[in-house]
C-alpha positions as CSV (number, residue, x, y, z in Angstrom):
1,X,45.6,119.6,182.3
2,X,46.4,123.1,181.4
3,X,44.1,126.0,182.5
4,X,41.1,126.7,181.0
5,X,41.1,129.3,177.8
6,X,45.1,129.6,177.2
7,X,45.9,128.6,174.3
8,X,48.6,125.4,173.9
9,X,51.7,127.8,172.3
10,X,51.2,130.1,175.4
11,X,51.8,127.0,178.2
12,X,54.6,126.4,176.3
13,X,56.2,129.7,176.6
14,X,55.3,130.1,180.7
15,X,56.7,126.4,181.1
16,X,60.1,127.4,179.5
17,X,59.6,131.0,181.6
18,X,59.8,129.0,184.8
19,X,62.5,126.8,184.1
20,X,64.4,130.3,183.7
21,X,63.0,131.5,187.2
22,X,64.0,128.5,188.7
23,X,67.3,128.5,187.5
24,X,68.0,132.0,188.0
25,X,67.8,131.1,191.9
26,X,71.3,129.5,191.5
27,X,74.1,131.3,193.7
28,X,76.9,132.2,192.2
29,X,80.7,131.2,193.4
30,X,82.7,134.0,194.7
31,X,86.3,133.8,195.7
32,X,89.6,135.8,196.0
33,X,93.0,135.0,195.1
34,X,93.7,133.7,198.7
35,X,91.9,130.4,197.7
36,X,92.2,127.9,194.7
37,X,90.0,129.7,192.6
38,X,89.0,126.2,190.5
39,X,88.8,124.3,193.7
40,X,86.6,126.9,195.7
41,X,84.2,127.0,192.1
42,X,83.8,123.5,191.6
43,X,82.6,123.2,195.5
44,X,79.7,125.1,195.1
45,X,78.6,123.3,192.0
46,X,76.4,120.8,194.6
47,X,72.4,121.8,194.9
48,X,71.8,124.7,196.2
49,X,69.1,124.8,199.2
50,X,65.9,125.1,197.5
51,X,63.2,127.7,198.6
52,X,60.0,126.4,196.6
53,X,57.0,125.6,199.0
54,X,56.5,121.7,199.3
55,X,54.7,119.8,196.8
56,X,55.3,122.1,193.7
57,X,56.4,120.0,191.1
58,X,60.6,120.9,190.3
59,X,60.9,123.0,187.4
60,X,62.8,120.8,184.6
61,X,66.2,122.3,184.7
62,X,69.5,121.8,182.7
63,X,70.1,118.4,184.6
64,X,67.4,117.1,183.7
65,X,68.9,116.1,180.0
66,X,71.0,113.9,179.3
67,X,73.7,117.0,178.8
68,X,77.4,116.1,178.8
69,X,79.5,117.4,180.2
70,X,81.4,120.1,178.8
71,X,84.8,119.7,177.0
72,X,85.6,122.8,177.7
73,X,86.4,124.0,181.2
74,X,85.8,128.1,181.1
75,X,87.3,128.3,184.8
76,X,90.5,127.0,183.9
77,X,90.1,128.8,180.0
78,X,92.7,132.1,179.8
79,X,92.5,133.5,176.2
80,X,94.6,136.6,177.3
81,X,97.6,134.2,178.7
82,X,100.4,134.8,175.8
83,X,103.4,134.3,177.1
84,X,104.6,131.3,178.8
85,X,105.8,131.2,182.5
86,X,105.0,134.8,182.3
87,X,102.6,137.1,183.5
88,X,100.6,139.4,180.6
89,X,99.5,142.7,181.5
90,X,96.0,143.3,182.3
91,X,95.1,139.4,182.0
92,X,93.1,138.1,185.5
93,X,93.2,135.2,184.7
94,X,96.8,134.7,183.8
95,X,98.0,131.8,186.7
96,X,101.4,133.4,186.1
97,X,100.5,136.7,188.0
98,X,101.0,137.2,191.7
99,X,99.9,140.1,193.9
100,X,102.7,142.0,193.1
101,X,101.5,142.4,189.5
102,X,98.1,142.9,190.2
103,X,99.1,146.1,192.1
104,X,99.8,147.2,188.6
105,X,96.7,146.2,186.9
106,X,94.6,148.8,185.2
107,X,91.7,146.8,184.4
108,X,90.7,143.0,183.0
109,X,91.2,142.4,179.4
110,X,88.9,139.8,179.7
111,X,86.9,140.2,182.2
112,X,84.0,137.6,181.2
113,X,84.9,134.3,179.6
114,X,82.1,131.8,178.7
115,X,81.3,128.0,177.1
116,X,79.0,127.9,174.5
117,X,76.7,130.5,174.1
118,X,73.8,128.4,171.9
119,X,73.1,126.5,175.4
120,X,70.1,128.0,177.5
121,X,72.7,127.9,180.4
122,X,76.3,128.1,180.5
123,X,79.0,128.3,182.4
124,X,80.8,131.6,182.9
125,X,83.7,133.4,184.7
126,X,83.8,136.9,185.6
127,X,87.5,138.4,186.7
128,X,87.4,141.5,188.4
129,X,90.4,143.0,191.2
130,X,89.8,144.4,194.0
131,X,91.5,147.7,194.8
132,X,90.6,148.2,198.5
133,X,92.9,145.1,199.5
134,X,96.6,145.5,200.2
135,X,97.6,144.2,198.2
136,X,95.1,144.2,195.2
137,X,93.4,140.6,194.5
138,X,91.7,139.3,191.9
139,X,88.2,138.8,192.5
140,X,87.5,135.2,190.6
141,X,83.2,134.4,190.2
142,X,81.8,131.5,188.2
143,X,78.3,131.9,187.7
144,X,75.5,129.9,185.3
145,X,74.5,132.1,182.8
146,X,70.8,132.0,181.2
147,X,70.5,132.9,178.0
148,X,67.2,134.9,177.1
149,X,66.8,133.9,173.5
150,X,63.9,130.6,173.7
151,X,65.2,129.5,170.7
152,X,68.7,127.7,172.5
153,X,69.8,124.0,172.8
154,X,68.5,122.9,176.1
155,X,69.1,118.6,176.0
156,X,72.4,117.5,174.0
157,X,71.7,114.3,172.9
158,X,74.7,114.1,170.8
159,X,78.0,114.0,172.7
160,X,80.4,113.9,169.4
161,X,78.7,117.3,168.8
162,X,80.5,118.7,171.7
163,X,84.2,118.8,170.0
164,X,86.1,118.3,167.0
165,X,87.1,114.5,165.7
166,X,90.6,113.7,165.6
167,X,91.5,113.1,162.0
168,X,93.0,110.1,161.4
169,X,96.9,110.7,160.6
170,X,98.0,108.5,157.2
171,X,100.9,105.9,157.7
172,X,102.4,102.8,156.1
173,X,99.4,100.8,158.1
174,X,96.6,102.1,157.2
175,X,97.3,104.7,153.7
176,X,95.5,101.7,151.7
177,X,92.2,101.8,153.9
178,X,92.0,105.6,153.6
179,X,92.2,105.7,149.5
180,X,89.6,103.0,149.6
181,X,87.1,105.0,151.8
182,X,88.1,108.1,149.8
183,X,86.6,109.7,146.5
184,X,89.4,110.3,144.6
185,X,92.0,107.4,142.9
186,X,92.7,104.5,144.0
187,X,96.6,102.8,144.0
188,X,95.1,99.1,144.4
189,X,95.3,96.6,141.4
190,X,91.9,96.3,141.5
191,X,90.5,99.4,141.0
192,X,92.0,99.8,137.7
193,X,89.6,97.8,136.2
194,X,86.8,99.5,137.2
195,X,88.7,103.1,136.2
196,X,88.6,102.7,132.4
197,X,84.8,101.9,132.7
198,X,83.9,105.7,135.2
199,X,86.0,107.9,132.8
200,X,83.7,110.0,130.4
201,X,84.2,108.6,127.3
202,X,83.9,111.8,124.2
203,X,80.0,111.9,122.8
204,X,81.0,115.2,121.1
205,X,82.2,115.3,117.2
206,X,85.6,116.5,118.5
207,X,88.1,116.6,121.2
208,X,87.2,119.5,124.1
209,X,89.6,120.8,126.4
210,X,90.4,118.4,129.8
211,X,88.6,115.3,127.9
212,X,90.8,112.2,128.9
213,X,92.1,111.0,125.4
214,X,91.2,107.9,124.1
215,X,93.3,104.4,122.8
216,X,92.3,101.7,121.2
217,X,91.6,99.4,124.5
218,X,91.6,102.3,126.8
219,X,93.0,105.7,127.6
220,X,96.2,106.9,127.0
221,X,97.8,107.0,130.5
222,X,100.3,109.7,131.4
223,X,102.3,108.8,134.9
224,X,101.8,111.6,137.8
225,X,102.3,112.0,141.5
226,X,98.7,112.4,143.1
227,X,99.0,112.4,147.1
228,X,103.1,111.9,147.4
229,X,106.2,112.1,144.9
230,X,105.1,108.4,144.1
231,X,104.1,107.7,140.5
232,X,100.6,106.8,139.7
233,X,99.8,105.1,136.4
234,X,96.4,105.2,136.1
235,X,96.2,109.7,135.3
236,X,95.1,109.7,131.7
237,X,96.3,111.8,129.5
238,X,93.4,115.7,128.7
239,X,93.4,117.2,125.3
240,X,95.3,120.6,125.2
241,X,96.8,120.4,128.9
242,X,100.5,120.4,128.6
243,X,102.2,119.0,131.5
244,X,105.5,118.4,132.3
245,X,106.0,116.5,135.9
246,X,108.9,114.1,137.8
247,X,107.8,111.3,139.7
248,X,109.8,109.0,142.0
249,X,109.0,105.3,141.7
250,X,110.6,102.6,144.6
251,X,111.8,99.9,143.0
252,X,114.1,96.8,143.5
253,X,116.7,96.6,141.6
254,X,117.1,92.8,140.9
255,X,113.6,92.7,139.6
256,X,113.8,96.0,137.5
257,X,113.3,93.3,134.3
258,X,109.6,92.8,135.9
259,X,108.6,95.7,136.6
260,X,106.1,97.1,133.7
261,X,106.7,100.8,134.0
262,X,110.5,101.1,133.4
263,X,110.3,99.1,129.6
264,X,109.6,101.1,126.3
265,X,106.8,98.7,126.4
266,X,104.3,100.2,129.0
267,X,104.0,103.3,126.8
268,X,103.8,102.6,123.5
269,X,102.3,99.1,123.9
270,X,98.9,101.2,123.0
271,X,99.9,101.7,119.4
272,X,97.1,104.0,118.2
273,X,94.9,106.8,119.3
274,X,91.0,106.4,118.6
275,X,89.9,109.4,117.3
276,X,86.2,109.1,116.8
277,X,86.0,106.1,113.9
278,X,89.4,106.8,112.7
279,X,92.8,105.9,114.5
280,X,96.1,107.1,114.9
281,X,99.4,105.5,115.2
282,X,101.4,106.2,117.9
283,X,105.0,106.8,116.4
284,X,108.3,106.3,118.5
285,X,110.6,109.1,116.6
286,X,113.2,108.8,118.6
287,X,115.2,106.8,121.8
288,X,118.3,108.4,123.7
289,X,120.7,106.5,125.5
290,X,122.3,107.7,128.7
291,X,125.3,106.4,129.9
292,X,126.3,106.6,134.0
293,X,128.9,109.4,133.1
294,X,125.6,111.8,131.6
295,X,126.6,111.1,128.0
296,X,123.9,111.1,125.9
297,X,123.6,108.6,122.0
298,X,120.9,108.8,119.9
299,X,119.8,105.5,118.2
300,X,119.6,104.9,114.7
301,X,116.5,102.5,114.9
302,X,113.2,102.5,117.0
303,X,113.3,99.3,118.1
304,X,111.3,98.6,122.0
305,X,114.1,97.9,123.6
306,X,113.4,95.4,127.5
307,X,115.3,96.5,130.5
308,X,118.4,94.0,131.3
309,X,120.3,93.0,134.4
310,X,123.4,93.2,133.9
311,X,126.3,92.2,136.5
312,X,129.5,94.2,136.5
313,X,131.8,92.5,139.1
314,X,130.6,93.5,142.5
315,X,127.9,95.9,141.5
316,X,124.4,95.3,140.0
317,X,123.6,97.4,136.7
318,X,120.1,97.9,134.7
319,X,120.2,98.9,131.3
320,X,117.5,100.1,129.1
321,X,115.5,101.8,131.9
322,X,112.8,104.4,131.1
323,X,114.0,108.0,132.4
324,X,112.0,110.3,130.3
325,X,108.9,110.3,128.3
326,X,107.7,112.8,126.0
327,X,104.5,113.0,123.8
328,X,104.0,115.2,121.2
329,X,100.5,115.5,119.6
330,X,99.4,117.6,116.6
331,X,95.8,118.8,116.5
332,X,93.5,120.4,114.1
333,X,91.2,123.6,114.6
334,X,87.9,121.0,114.4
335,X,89.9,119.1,118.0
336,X,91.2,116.0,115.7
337,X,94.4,114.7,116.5
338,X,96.4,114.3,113.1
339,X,99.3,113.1,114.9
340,X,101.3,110.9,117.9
341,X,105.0,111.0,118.1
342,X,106.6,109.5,121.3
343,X,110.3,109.9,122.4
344,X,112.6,107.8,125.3
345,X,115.5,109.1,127.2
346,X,117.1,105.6,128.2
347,X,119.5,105.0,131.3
348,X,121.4,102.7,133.2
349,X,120.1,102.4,136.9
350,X,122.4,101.2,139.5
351,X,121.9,100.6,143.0
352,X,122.9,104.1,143.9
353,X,120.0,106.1,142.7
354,X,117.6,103.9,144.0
355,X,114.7,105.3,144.3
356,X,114.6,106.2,140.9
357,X,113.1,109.4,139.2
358,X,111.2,109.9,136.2
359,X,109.7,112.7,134.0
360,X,107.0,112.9,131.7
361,X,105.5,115.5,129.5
362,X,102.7,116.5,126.7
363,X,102.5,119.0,124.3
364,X,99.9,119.7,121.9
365,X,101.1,121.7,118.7
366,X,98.2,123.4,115.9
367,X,98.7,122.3,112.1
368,X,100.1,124.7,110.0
369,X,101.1,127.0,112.7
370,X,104.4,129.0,113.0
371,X,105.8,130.0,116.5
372,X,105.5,133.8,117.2
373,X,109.1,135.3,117.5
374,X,109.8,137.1,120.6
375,X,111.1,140.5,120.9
376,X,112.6,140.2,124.4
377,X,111.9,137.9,127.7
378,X,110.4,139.6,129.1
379,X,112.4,143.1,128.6
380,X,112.7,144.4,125.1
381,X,116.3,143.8,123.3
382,X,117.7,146.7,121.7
383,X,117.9,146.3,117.8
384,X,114.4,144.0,117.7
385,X,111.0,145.3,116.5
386,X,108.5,146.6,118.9
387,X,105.1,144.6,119.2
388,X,102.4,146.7,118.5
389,X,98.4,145.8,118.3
390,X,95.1,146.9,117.1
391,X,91.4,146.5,117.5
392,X,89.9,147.0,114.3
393,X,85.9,147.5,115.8
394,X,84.5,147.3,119.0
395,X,83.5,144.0,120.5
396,X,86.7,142.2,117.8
397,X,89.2,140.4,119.6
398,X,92.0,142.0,120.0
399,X,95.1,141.4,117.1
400,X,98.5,142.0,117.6
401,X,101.7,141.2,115.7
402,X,105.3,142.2,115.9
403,X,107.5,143.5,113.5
404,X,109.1,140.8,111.8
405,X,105.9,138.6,111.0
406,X,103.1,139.3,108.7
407,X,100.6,141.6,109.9
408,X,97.1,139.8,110.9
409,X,95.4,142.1,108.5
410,X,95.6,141.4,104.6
411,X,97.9,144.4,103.6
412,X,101.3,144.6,102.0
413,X,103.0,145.5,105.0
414,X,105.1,142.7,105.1
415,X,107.1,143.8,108.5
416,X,104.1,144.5,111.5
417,X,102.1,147.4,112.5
418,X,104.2,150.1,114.2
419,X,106.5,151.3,110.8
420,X,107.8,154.1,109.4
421,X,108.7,155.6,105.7
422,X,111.2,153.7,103.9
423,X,113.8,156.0,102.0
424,X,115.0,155.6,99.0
425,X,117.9,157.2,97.0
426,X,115.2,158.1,94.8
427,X,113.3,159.7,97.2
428,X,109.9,159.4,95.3
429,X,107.0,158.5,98.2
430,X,105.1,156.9,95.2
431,X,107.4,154.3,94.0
432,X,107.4,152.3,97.1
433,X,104.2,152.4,98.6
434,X,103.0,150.4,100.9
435,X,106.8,149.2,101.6
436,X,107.8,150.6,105.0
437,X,110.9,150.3,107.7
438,X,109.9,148.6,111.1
439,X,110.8,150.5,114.1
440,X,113.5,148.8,116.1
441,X,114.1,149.1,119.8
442,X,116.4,151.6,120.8
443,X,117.6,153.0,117.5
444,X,116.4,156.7,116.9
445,X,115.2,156.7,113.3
446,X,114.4,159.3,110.8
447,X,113.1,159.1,107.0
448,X,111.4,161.1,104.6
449,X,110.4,161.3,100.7
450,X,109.3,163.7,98.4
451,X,105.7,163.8,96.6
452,X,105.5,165.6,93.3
453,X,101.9,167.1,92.8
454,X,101.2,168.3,89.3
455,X,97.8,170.0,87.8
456,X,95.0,172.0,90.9
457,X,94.6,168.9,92.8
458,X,91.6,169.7,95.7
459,X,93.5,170.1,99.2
460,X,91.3,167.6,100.9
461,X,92.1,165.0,98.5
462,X,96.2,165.6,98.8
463,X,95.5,165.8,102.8
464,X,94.3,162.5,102.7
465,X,96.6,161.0,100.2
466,X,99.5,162.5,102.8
467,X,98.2,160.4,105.9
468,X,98.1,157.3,104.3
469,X,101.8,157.8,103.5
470,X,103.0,158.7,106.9
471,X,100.5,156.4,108.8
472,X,100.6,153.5,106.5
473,X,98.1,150.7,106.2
474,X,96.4,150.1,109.5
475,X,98.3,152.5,112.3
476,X,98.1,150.1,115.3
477,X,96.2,151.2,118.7
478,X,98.6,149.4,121.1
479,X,102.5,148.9,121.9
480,X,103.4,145.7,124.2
481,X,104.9,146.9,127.4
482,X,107.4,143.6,127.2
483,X,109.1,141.8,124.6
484,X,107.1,138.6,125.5
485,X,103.8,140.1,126.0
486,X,100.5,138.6,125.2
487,X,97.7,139.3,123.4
488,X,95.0,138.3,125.8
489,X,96.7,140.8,128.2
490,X,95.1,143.5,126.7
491,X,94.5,145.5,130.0
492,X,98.8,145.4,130.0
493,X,99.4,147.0,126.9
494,X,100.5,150.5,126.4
495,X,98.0,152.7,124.3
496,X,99.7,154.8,121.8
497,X,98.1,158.8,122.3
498,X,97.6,160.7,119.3
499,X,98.4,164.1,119.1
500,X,97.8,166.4,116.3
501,X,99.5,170.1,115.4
502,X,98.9,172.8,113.3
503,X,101.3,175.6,111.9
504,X,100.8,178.6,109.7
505,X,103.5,180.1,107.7
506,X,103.0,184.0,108.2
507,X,103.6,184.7,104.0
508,X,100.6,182.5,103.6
509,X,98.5,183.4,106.0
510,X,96.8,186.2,103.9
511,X,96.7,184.4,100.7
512,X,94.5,181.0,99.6
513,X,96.3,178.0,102.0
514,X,96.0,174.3,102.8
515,X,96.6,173.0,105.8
516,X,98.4,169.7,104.9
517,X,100.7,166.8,107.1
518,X,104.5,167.3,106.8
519,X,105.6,164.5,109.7
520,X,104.5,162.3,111.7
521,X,107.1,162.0,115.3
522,X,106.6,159.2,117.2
523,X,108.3,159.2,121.0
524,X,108.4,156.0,122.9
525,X,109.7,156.3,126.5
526,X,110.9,153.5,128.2
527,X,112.6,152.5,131.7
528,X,114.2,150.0,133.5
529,X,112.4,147.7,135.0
530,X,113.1,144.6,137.8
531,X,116.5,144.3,139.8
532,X,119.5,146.7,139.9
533,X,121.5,143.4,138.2
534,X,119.7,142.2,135.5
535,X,117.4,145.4,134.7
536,X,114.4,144.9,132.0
537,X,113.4,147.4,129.5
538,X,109.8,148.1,129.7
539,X,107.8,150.5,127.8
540,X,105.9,152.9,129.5
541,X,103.9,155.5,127.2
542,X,103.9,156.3,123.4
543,X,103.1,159.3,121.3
544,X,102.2,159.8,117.9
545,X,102.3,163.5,116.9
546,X,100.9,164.6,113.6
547,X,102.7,167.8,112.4
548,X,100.7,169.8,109.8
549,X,101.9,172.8,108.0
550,X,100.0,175.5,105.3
551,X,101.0,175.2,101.7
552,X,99.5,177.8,99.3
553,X,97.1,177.0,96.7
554,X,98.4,175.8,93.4
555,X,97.4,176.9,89.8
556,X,96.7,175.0,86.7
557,X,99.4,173.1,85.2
558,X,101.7,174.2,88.3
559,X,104.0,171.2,89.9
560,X,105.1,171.6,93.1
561,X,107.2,169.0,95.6
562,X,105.9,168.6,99.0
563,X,108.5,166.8,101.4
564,X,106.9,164.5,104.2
565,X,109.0,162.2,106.9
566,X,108.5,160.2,109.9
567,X,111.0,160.1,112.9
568,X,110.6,158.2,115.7
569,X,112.7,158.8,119.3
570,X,112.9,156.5,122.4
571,X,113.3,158.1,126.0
572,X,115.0,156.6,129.1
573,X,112.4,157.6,132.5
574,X,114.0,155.5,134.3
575,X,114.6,157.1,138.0
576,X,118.0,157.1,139.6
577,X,118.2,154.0,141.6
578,X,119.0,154.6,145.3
579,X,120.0,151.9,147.7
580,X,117.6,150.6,149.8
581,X,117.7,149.1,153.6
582,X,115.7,147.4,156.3
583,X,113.8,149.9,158.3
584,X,114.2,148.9,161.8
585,X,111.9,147.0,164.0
586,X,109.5,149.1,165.8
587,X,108.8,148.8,169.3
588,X,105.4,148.8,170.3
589,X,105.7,148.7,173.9
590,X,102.6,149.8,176.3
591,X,102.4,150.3,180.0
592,X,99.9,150.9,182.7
593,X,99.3,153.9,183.0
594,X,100.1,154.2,186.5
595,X,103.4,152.5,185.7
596,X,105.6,155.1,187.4
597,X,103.3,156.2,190.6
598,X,104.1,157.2,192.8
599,X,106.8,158.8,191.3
600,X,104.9,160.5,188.3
């Protein structure tokens, strides 16, 4: 019965309070260095002599519960302790460490180590050295700490709790028990017929990217190594991942006709891919044959040829052996494949390369796509066109192309985006509009025309007419810093700064001028980029300076020639290289700082 007008929460609390006070009464365990220090703290573990008047009911302490003991055993715990068979600086509880080193002891690193700290008590050591002795000691305690939070673990009930569970280590004995119990694939026989039936079969109207790709009785199965360099047939095949692995598989090579997954047969014996309703053949274009000396024929047929045992005198030989597979599948932009092809590298296996390795790979190719043309990898060539890019309007993608294929915008610049003026032995800017010269890297180019104005054409109109000449159709934003850069790199590429100047002729400063463009200078700096032996050439910054000049007024009927031209430079930043070596280790060594007394 609990007293009259308290409340039930507030018993609670002043039981818990006196299960504190009570064990607060506990006495520590003090000892020096002259006794065993885990002997002498384990002795006073017993119960202590209690001083509670008779008949008051024992407050419930911590050995009440069914509490474990702990794995870990703090008075025999040195987190400072380092080095092995040697004694650490500053670290009490180091068992390395005589008298002799204490004497040189500045303080405890560590001077409290405890258990857990969730528990409502806990074991814990305090280190302290005592000074006054000759020579010094360390002063070893082990106490039982409270802790004052009332929300802490007071009973353990669960003893696996308490410490970590030893994994169990995979072997030869047991690796089929763990795959069973596990969530991922299973290398039984049996679980392969319940692994066509979990995969996600396509509900979409087309093919998405990772979806396992379908066959006319299941999925089309692409070998792979999963948990070791063993092959695993059951890894289906995702739309638009490319993959190129080598698997080992163990096999025995008097039974190499039996086994499924060195014959032509295992991988093209599902002759068509289902694509929705429709369904596409799977085509073997073409079958290799590699001898034991590495020589390589190419069949004329396409014929599944069986692996054969075949006996050459005192050695065992299999023929017709699957070494490499290769799929090739050709996709529209709507995600329907259009296309299979499958090619075999064939060998001869003897009992000297046993295990045997294979390789397999997938590529997916887009119809009526070209390859892009590279202009360096990854450092530009000198003599091939820079890649240059654009983005027309905010929030576009961003479109690049280089200067030997067609431009992604519909103009009649047949060569890229970053050109120049072509000359001509005419030199008429007129007669070859729109045709221009790509600009190469490395070569310093210049070129020019002439534009014949005839009649009082307005300035602004003849200004404008100018700049489409010497910027051409669609100027572009962006230069590639590498021959083999990327479009969705953006954040890579090098943006091309525009600068534009103005000059005044001093006779026509007074009279009626026109301020129009006479060249456009383009300066591309560069440097040399990667190791001292194979440098790359990397593009750094790029300028664009418009050059503008004043050109009087003309008068009725007058003709006059204006002469415009483009030039463009390229600049070598590249710093001197100087040879570099190691630093030196540095020696971070510390000491007492009563290392040298008495002498300092």
């Amino acid at each position: 019965m609990r007293p009259r007008g308290l409340p039930p929460l507030l018993v609670v609390l002043l039981g818990c309070w006196a299960s504190v006070s009570a064990q607060t009464e506990a006495t520590p365990a003090v000892t020096t260095e002259g006794l065993n220090s885990t002997e002498a703290a384990l002795a006073t573990f017993g119960t202590s002599p209690s001083t509670r008047p008779p008949g008051t009911p024992r407050a419930p302490g911590p050995s009440s519960g069914p509490r474990p003991t702990p794995v870990t055993d703090v008075a025999a715990l040195c987190v400072c302790d380092l080095s092995p068979a040697q004694c650490d600086v500053n670290c009490c509880c180091d068992p390395d460490c005589s008298s002799v080193d204490f004497s040189v002891f500045s303080a405890c690193s560590v001077p409290v180590v405890t258990g857990d700290s969730q528990f409502c008590s806990q074991k814990a050591v305090i280190y302290s050295l005592n000074f006054t002795a000759n020579p010094p000691q360390r002063v070893f305690e082990l106490v039982d700490q409270i802790n004052p939070s009332i929300f802490c673990i007071h009973i353990t009930n669960y003893k696996p709790a308490l410490s970590f569970i030893n994994p169990e280590v995979p072997d030869e004995n047991n690796f089929d028990t763990l795959m069973k119990t596990s969530d991922g694939f299973t290398l039984n026989a049996e679980s392969y017929i319940s692994f066509t039936t979990k995969l996600d079969i396509p509900t979409a109207a087309k093919y998405e990217y990772g979806v396992p790709l379908q066959t006319s009785d299941s999925f089309l199965r692409f070998p792979s190594s999963l948990t070791s360099s063993l092959c695993t047939d059951n890894n289906p095949a995702a739309f638009l991942v490319n993959q190129a692995v080598k698997c080992t598989r163990k096999i025995n090579l008097e039974q190499c006709e039996e086994i499924e997954a060195l014959s032509m047969a295992f991988y093209s014996m599902s002759s068509t891919l289902q694509v929705f309703t429709l369904q596409v053949p799977i085509t073997v274009q073409s079958i290799v044959i590699q001898s034991l000396n590495k020589t390589l024929t190419r069949r004329e047929d396409t014929d599944v040829l069986q692996p054969t045992l075949v006996n050459a005198g005192h050695f065992s030989l299999c023929v017709n052996v699957v070494l490499e597979v290769k799929y090739s599948l050709t996709y529209t932009d709507a995600g329907e494949v259009t296309k299979a092809d499958l090619s075999f590298l064939l060998g001869t296996v003897s009992s000297i390369v046993v295990p045997l390795q294979q390789k397999f790979e997938i590529h997916f190719l887009q119809e009526n796509t070209q390859p892009v043309p590279l202009s360096g990898n990854p450092g530009y060539v000198v003599g091939l066109p820079l890649a240059a890019g654009f983005q027309p309007h905010k929030g576009y993608p961003f479109w690049f192309c280089r200067g030997w294929i067609y431009s992604s915008l519909h103009t009649t610049n047949r060569y890229g985006q970053l050109t120049i003026l072509h000359s001509t032995t005419e030199q008429d800017c007129l007669a070859l509009e729109g045709i221009r010269t790509p600009v190469l890297f490395g070569y310093t180019m210049q070129s020019g025309c002439k534009l014949r104005l005839t009649g009082a054409l307005p300035c602004q109109l003849i200004a404008q007419k100018v700049k489409s000449l010497l910027w051409g159709q669609g100027f572009p934003d962006y230069v590639a810093p590498f021959g083999n850069s990327q479009a969705q790199d953006m954040l890579d590429w090098v943006p091309i700064h525009f600068i534009t100047q103005s000059f005044n002729r001093k006779h026509f400063v007074l009279q009626d001028s026109c301020q129009l463009p006479g060249a456009l200078v383009i300066e591309v700096k560069w440097t040399k980029y990667g190791s001292l032996l194979n440098p790359q050439a990397k593009i750094v910054n790029v300028t664009a300076n418009l050059i503008s000049s004043s050109f009087p007024e003309a008068n009725s009927g007058n003709e006059r020639t204006i002469l415009i031209s483009t030039a463009v430079t390229f600049v070598d930043v590249s710093a001197p290289a100087e040879a570099g070596f190691r630093a030196p280790p540095a020696i971070n060594a510390r000491l007492p700082f009563n290392f040298f007394f008495p002498f300092v």
